[in-house]
LOGU-405273 format. One line per 5 residues: number of its first residue (from 1); their letters; for each residue x, y, z of N, C-alpha, C. Coordinates in Angstrom, 3 decimals, padded with zeros to 6 digits. Atoms other than C-alpha are relative to their C-alpha. Layout:
BEGIN
NUM	a	X:Y:Z:X:Y:Z:X:Y:Z | ...
***
This chain:
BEGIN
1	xxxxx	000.340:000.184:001.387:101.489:048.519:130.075:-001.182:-000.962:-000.099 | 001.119:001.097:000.207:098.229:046.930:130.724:-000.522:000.310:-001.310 | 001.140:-000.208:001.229:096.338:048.578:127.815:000.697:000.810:-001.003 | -000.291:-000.495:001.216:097.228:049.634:124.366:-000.436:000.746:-000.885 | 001.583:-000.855:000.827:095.780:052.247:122.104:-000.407:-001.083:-001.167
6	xxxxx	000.769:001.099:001.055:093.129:050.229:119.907:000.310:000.418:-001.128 | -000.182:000.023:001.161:095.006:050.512:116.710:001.392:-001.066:-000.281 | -000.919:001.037:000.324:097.451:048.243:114.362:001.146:000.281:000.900 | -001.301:-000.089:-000.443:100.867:047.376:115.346:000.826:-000.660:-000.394 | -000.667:000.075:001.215:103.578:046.728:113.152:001.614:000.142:000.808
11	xxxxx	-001.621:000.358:-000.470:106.941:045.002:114.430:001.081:-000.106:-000.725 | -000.944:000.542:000.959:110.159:045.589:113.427:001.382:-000.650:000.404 | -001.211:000.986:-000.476:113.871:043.724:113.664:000.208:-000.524:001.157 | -000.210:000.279:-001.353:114.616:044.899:117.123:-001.469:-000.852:000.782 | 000.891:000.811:-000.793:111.182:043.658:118.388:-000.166:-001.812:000.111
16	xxxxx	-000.055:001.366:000.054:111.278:040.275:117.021:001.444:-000.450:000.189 | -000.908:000.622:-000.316:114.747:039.964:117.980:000.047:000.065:001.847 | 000.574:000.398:-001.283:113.221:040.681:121.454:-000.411:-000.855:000.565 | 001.119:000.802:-000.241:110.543:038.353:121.091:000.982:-001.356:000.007 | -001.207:001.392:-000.358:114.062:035.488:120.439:000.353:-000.185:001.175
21	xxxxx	-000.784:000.211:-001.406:115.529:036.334:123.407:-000.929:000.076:001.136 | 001.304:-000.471:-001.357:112.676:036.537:125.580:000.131:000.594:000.904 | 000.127:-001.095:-001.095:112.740:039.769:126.689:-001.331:000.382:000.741 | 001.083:-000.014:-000.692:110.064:040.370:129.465:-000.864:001.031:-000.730 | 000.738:-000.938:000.524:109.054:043.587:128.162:-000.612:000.126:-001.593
26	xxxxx	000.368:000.854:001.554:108.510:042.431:124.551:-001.281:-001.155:000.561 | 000.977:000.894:-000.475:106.388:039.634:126.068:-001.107:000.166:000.738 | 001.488:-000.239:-000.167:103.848:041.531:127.872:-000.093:000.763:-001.010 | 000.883:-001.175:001.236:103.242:044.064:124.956:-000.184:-001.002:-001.220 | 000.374:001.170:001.450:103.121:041.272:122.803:-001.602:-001.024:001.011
31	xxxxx	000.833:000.800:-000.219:100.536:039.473:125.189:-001.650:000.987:000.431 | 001.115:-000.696:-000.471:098.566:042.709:126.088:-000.549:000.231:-001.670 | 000.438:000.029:001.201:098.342:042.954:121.881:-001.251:-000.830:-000.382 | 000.796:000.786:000.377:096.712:039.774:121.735:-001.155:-000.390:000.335 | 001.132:000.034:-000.975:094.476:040.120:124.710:-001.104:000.621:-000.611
36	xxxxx	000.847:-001.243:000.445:092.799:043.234:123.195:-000.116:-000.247:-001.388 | 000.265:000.296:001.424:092.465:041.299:119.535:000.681:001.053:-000.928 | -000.714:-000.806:001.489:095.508:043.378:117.768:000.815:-001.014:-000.321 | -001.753:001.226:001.002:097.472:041.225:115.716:000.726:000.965:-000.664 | -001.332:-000.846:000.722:101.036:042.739:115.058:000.269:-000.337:-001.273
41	xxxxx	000.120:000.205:001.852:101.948:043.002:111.392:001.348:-000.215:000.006 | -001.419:000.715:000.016:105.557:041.277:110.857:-000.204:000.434:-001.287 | -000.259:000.300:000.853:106.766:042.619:107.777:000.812:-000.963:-000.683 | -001.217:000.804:000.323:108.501:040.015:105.476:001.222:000.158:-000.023 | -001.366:-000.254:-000.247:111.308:041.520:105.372:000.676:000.137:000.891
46	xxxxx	-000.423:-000.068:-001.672:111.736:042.030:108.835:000.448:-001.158:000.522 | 000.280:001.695:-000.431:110.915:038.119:109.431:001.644:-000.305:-000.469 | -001.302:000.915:000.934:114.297:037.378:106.713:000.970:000.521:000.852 | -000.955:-000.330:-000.293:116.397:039.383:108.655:000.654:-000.433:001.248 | -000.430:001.150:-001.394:116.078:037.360:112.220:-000.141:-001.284:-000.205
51	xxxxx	000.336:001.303:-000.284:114.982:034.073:111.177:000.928:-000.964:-000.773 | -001.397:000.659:000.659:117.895:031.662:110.960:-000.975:-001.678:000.085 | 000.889:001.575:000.179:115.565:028.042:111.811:000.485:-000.374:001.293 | -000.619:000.801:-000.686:115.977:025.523:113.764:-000.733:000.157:001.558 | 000.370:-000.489:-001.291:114.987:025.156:117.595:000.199:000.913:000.923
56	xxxxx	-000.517:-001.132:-001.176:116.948:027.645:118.974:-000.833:001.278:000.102 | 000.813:-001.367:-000.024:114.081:030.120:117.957:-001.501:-000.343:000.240 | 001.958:000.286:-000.768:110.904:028.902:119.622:-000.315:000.956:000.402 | 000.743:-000.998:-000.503:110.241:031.836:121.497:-000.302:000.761:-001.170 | 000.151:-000.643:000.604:110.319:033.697:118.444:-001.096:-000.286:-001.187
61	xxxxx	001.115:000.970:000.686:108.142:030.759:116.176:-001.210:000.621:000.909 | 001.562:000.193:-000.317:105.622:031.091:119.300:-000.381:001.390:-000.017 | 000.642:-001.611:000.154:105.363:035.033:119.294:-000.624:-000.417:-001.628 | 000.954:-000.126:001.318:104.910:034.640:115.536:-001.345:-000.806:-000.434 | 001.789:000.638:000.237:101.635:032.152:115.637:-000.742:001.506:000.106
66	xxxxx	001.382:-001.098:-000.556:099.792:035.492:117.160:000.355:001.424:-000.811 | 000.438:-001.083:001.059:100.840:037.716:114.215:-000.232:-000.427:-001.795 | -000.004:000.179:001.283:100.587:038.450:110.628:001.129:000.277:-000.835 | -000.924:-000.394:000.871:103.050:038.222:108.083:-000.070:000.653:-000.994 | 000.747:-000.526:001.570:102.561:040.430:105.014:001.164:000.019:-000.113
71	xxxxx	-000.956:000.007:001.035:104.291:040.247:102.169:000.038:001.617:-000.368 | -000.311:-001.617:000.606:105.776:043.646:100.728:-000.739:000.099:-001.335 | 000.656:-000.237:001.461:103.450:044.958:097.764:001.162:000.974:-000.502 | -001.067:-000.912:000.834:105.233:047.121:094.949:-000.341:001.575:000.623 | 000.497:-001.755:-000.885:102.824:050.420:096.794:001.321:000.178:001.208
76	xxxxx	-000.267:000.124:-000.918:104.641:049.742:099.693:001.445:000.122:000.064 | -001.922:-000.084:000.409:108.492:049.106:098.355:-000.152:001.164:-000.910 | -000.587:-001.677:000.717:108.017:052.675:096.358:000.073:000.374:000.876 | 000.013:-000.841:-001.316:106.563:054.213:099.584:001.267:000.188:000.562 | -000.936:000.293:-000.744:109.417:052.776:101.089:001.637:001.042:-000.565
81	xxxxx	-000.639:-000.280:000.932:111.728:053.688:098.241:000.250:001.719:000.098 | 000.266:-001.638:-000.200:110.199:057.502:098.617:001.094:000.863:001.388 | -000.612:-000.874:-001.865:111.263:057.752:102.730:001.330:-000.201:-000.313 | -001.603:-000.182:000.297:114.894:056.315:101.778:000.424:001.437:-000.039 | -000.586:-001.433:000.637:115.374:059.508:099.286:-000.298:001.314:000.786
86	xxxxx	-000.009:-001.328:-000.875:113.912:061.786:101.441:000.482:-000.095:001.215 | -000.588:000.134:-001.060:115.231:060.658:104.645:001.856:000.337:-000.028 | -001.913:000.507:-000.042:119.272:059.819:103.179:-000.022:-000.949:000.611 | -000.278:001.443:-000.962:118.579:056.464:104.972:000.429:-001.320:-001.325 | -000.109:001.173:001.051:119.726:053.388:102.989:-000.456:-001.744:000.919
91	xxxxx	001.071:001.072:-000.440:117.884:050.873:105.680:-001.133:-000.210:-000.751 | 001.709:000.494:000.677:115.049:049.459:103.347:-000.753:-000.519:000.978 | 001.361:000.720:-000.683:113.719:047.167:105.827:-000.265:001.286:001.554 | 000.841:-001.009:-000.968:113.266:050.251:108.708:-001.223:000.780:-001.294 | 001.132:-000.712:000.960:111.508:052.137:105.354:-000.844:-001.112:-000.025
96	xxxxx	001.050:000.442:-000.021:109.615:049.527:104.929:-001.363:-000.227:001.302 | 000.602:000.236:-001.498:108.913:049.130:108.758:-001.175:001.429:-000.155 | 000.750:-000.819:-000.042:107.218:052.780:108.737:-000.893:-000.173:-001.599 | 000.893:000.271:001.075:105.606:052.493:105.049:-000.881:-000.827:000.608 | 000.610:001.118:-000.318:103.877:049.232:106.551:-000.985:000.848:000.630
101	xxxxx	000.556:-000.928:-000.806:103.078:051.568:109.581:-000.856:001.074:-000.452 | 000.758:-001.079:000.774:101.888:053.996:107.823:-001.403:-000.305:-000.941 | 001.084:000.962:000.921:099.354:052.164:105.467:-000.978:-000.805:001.337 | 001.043:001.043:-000.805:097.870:050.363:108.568:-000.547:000.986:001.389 | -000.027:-001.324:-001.096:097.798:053.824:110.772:000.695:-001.053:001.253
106	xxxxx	-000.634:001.079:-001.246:100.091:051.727:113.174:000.812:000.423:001.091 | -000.596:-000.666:-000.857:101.631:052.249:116.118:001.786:-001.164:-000.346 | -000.839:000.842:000.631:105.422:050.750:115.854:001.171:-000.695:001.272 | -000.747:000.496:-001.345:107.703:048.588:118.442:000.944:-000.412:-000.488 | -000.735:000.181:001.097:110.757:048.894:117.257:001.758:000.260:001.392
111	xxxxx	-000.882:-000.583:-001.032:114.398:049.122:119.451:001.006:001.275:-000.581 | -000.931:-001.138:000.387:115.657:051.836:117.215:-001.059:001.000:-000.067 | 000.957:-000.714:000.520:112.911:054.469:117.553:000.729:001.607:-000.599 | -001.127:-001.053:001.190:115.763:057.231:116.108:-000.090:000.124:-001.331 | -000.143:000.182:001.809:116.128:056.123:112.734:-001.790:000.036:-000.570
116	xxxxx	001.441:-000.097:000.157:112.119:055.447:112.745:-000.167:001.550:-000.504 | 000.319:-001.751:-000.252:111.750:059.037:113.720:000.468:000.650:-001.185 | -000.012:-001.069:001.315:113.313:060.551:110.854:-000.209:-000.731:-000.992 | 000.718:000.731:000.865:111.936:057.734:108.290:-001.720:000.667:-000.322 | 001.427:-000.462:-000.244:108.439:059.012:109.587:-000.004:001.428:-000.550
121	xxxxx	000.389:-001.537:000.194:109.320:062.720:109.420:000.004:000.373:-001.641 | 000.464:-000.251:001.893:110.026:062.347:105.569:-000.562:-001.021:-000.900 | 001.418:000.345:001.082:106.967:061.100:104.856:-000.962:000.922:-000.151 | 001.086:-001.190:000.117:105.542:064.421:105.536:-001.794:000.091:000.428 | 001.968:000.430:-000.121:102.123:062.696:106.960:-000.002:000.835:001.442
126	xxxxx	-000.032:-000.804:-001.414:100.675:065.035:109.744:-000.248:-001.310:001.155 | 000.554:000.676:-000.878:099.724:061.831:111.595:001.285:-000.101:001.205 | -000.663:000.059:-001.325:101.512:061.686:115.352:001.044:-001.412:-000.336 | -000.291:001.601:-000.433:104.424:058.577:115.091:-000.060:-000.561:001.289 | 000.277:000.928:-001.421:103.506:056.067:117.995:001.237:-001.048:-000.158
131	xxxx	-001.564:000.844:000.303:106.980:054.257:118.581:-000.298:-000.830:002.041 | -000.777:000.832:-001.027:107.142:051.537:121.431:001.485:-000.705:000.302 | -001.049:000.814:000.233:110.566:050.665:122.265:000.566:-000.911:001.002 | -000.411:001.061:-000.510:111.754:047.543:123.176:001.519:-000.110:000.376
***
């Protein structure tokens, strides 16, 4: 996994609950990201769902210096809103994970790439999903 295709990349639960436990393989695709100037896109909602405080999550503080956090826009929680109903999924924050993805043409590193997969397929976009899993 030296090299990455040169486009976004957009982490969700399972990855940053990778990036806690310092899993090796999470840690080079997170360091070959940064090498090659991609900064991963942490949605917020993603962030609320692992981050409890405190020291016990340094590895996961120092992965997050080298991304971005975005906040959820209202485009983004319909989008999201859209894949639910067409999927039958009631995970918001995986819909949001691909909406994000989707808006940033992203590739996605995620440890459930299942549920992804049919989030993606009813969005109806011809674009290829790119799923790394951790």
């Amino acid at each position: 996994m030296n090299r990455l295709p040169k486009r976004a990349v957009v982490y969700d639960t399972g990855a940053l609950l990778a990036a806690d436990r310092g899993d090796d393989r999470f840690q080079v695709l997170h360091l070959c990201c940064l090498r090659q100037d991609v900064t991963p896109v942490v949605p917020a909602p993603v962030l609320a769902q692992v981050w409890r405080g405190g020291t016990r999550q340094a590895r996961l503080s120092k992965a997050l210096q080298g991304c971005t956090v975005e906040p959820t826009s209202e485009v983004t929680a319909r989008n999201a809103g859209v894949l639910l109903g067409r999927g039958r999924s009631s995970d918001a924050v995986d819909a949001i994970v691909v909406a994000t993805a989707l808006a940033h043409d992203a590739l996605i590193v995620t440890s459930d790439p299942q549920d992804i997969a049919l989030l993606w397929g009813a969005s109806g976009t011809r674009s290829k999903l790119a799923v790394l899993a951790v």
